[in-house]
N, C-alpha and C positions, 0 to 999 in steps of 0.2 A: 409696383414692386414694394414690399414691406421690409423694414429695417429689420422685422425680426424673423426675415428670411433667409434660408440657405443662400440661395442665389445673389442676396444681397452682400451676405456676410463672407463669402467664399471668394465672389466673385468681382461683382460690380465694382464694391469700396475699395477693394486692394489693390486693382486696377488704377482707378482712380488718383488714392493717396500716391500712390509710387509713381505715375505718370505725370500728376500736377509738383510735386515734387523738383523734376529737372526742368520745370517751365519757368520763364520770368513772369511776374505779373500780368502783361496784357496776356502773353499766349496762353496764362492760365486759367485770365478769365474765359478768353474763347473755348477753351477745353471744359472747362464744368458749366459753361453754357449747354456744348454739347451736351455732356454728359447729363445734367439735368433734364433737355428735353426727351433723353432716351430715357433718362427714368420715370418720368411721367408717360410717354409711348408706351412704356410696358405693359401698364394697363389702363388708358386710354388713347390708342394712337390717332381712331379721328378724331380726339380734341385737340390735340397739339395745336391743330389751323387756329381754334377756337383762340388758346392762349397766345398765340403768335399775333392774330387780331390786335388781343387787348395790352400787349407789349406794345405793337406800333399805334395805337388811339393814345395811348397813354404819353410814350413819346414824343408825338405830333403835338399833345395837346401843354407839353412844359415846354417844346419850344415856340409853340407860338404863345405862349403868355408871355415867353421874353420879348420877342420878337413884335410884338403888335399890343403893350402894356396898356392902350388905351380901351381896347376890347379884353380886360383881364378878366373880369364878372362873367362877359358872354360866353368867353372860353370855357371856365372854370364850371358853369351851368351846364354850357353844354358836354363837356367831359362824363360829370358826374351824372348825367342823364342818362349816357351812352353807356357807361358803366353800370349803371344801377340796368338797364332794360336788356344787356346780356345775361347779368345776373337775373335779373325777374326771370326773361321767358325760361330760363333753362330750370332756373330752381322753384317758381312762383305761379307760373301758368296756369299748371294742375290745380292749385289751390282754387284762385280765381275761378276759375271753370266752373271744380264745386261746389262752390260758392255762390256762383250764381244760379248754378243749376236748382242749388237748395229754397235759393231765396224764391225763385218764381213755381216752385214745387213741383218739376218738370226736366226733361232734358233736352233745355233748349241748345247747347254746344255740347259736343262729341268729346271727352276727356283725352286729352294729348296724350299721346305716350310719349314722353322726353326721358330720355334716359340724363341723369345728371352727371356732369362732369366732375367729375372726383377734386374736390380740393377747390373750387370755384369762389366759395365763400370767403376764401384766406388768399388767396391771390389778387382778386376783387380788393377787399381791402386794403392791401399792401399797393395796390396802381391808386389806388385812391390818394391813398395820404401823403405819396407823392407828389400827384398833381396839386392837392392843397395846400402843401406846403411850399410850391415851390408860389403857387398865388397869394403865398403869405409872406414869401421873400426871407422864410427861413431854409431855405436853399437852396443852390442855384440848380436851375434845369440840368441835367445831363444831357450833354452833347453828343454822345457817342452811345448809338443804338443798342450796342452787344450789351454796352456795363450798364443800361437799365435792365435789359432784358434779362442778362444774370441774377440782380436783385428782384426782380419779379418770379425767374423763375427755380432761381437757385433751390437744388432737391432737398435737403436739410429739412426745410420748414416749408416747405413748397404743396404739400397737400394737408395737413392739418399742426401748423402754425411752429412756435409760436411767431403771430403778427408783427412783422417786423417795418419799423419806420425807417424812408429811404435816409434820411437826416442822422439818425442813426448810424446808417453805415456806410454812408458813400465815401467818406473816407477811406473805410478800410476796401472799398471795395478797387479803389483807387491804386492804395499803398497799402502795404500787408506784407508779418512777418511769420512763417511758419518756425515756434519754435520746437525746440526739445521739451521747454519746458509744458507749452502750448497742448501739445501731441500727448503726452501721459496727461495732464489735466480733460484733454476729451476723452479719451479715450476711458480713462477711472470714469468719468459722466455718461458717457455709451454705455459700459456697463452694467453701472447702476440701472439704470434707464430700462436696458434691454433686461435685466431681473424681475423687474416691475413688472414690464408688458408679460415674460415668460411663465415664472415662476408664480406669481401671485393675480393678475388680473385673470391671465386664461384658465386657470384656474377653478379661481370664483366665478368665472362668466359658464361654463360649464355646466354647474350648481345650479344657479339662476337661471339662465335661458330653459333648462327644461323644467321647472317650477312655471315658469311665464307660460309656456309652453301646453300646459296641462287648461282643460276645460276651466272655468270661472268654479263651476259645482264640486270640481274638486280638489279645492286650494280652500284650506281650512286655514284659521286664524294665523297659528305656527308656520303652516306656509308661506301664508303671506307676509309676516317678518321675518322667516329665513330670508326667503328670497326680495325684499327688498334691501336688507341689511349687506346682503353678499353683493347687490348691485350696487350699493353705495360706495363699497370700496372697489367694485372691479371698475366703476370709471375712473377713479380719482387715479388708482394706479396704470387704467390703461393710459389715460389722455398726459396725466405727469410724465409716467415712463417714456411717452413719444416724445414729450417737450425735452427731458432730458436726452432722449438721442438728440433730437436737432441739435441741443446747445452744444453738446458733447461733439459733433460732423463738424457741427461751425467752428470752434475749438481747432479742430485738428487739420480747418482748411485757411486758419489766419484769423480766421470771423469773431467776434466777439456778440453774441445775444442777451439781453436782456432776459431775466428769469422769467416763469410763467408760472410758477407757482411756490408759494412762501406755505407750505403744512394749513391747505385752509380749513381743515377739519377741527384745528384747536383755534380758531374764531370763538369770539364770543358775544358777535351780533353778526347780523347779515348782511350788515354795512362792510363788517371787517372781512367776515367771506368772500364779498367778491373785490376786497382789496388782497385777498391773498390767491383767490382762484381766477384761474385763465388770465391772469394779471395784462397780457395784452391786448386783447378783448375788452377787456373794463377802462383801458386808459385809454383804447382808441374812443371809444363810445364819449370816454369825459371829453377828450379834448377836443373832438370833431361833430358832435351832438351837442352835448349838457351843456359844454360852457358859450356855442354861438349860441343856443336858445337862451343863455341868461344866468343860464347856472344857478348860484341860488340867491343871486343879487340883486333878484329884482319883487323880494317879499316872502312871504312863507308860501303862499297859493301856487305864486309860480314856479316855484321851488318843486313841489308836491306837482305839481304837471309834468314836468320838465323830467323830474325822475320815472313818471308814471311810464313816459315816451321813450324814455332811453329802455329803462325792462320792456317796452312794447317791443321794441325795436332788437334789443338782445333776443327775444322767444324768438321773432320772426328771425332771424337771423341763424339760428341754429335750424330749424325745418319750417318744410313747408305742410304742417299741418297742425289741425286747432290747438293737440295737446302743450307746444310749443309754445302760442300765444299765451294759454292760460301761467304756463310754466312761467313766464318770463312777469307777466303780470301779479304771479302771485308774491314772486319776489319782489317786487315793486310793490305792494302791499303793506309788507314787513317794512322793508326801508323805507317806508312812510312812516308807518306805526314808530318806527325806531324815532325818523327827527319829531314827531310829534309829542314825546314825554319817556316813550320804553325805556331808550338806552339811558335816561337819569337811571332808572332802576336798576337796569342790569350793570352798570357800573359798580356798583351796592352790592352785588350776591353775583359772586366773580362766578362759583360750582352752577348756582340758576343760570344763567347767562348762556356757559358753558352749554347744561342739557337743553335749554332751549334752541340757541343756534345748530347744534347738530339734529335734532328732531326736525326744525323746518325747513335745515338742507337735504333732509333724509327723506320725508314726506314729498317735499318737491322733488325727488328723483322719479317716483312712481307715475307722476304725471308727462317725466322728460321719457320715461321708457314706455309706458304704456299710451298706443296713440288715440282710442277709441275710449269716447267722454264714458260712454256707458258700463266699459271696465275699467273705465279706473273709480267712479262711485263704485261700484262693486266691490273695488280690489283696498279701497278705503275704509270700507265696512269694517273687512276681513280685518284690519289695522287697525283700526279704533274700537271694533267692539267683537274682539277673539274670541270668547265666550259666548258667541252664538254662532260658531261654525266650525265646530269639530268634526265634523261625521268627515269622510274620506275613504276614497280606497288605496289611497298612499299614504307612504311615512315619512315623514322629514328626512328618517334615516336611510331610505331608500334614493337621495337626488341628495345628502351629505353624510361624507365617510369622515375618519379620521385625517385624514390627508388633508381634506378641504378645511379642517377644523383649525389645523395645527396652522396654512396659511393663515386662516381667517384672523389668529391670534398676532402672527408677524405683520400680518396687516394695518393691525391695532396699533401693537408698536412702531411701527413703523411710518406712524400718519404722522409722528412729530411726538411721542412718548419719550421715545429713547433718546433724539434728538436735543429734545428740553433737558433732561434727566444728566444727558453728558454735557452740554454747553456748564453744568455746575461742578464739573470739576475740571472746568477747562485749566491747565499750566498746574495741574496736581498730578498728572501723570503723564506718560510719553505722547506725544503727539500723535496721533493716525493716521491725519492727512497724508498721503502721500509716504507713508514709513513702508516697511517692509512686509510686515504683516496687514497692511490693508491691498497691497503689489499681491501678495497670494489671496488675499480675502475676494481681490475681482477675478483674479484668474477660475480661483472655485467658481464663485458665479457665472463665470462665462463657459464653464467644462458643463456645470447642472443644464445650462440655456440651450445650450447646443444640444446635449442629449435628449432635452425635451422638446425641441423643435425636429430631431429626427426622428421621434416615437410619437408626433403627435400632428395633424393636421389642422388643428382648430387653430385658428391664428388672425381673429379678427380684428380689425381699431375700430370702434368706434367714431371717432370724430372724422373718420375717413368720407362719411357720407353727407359731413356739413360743408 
């Protein structure tokens, strides 16, 4: 079920909000437990077993670290085993396979067909950092089955993020106040959020996909910066816009989340990129990666391995195919180059900084979208050397109208343009947050959403498939 569905929007959530509502705290966690595994049954119902598995492994495994402290290592090893090898076969197998099939030049094993469980990657996580925290004695085990399994399974952030840490919220998951004021602060975040995904990512995905879409021979230079430039912002606004519902659901059910993304488009190194992008993703990886492997306290070399392994480690994490690995290594490339002298520089020439960082978040998108090594040299070509591939029997114009143009432009603004631009006259004019004309500015938005979710079927996430 997708938040920027009728069924969801009509349906499911109003249910929901008005039912949990006259609930006390326990009965309400029992309720949006339920509720949560119907919304993930809707479209995966034989995983549910799967998550339900890894509710009680996860479970089992914080009460016996308390319970048996002197096996706390073999616990903690074996959880995280068992965790990672649900995670492998379902999302890594196929990899492996090909993998080997490659290396012996031959099809010595039969390629699986594993259908992947929607959201595995982010749920996986979230039972992780539980068990290791709780082996780190910055929290205590939950006792009670249901209130882990609500934080594991809670719908909000439940198929693609953001990553939320149990330490984080087990208080609130505990005690929690639904307020007035609470409910219009999600609710203006749903919004927003659900604008993003609406109005502007499906949009540009539209544009793009059928640019991507067309033979390699005819996708001229123009092409292939249309359509990677429209793909640059249709993730940022799909994957933010979904972060922003979750924050916005969490909001309006007592939940308090941690942000998941700070405008990382006005970055000005690719250090500060992924201090602003998927921001829960990058701190899990520091705090449960970077810093046990040593962080960067133990020399420059180790330093520069350790980050090599965590970008290893982010590509594989997001799929299971090479384009990924490269993806993730190539950013680990850069943020090497950066501690190794760069960012003296780019501290120096704030506007260089600037086009740099966007160019190699921009570059490395084509290699996160396009999975085959052999179109993306091709599709790199088209991008680095536009002047030797004009011929076509399309026109730019033909796969971009005015309509996509004018998003393409709010888009711009809207990465953190306008943002910056009004933080300088903040307390020189009337406040917006929450005044009366930003009360109708969301309702517009939510009257345009809804009208284009009823004239339009194209409604895909992205991160749905990590």
């Amino acid at each position: 079920m997708l938040f920027s569905s009728m069924i969801f929007l009509w349906l499911f959530l109003p249910v929901v909000l008005v039912v949990s509502r006259f609930l006390k705290t326990g009965q309400q966690n029992i309720f949006l437990l339920l509720a949560s595994l119907f919304f993930y049954a809707w479209g995966e119902p034989k995983y549910v077993l799967l998550m339900l598995v890894s509710i009680c492994l996860n479970w089992s495994s914080g009460m016996l670290l308390t319970r048996f402290p002197e096996w706390r290592k073999g616990i903690l090893m074996g959880s995280i085993l068992l965790n990672l090898s649900l995670l492998g076969y379902f999302k890594y197998l196929g990899l492996l396979v090909r993998t080997w099939n490659h290396l012996l030049f031959r099809e010595v094993m039969t390629l699986p067909q594993i259908a992947l469980p929607i959201g595995i990657s982010f749920f996986t996580f979230q039972a992780l950092s539980y068990v290791i925290d709780v082996y780190r004695g910055e929290c205590e085990a939950q006792k009670n089955l249901f209130s882990l399994a609500l934080y594991i399974s809670f719908f909000p952030q439940l198929i693609a993020g953001p990553i939320v840490k149990y330490k984080d919220v087990n208080e609130q998951i505990m005690e929690r106040q639904i307020t007035g004021e609470g409910m219009m602060s999600g609710i203006r975040r749903f919004c927003y959020g659900l604008a993003k995904k609406v109005l502007i990512s499906n949009v540009l995905a539209q544009s793009a996909d059928l640019i991507f879409a067309l033979e390699m021979s005819e996708i001229t230079g123009i092409l292939a910066w249309t359509a990677s430039i429209l793909y640059t912002f249709q993730i940022y606004y799909d994957f933010s816009g979904y972060s922003d519902m979750a924050i916005g659901l969490g909001r309006m059910f007592g939940f308090s989340f941690h942000e998941n993304f700070n405008y990382p488009y006005m970055a000005c190194s690719v250090r500060e990129f992924w201090q602003r992008w998927h921001i829960s993703l990058s701190t899990w990886f520091r705090e449960y990666v970077y810093i046990p492997l040593g962080g960067n306290r133990k020399g420059p070399v180790r330093t520069y391995l350790n980050l090599g392994i965590v970008f290893l480690l982010t590509g594989i994490w997001h799929g299971a195919s090479y384009n990924f690995i490269f993806w993730g290594l190539y950013h680990g490339l850069f943020s090497i180059a950066e501690r190794l002298g760069l960012s003296k520089f780019l501290k120096g020439h704030k506007i260089t900084a600037y086009v740099y960082t966007f160019l190699v978040v921009h570059f490395g998108w084509i290699l996160f979208r396009i999975e085959s090594m052999r179109q993306i040299v091709e599709f790199g070509k088209r991008i680095l050397l536009p002047w030797r591939y004009t011929l076509s029997h399309y026109s730019v114009w033909e796969f971009v109208n005015p309509h996509t143009l004018a998003v393409l432009l709010c888009a711009v603004c809207g990465m953190g343009v306008i943002q910056k631009l009004a933080a300088g006259y903040k307390g020189r004019r009337l406040a917006w947050k929450f005044s009366p004309a930003e009360l109708a500015y969301c309702m517009l938005l939510l009257l345009f959403c809804i009208s284009a979710l009823a004239g339009n079927t194209y409604n895909p996430f992205i991160y749905f498939r990590f």
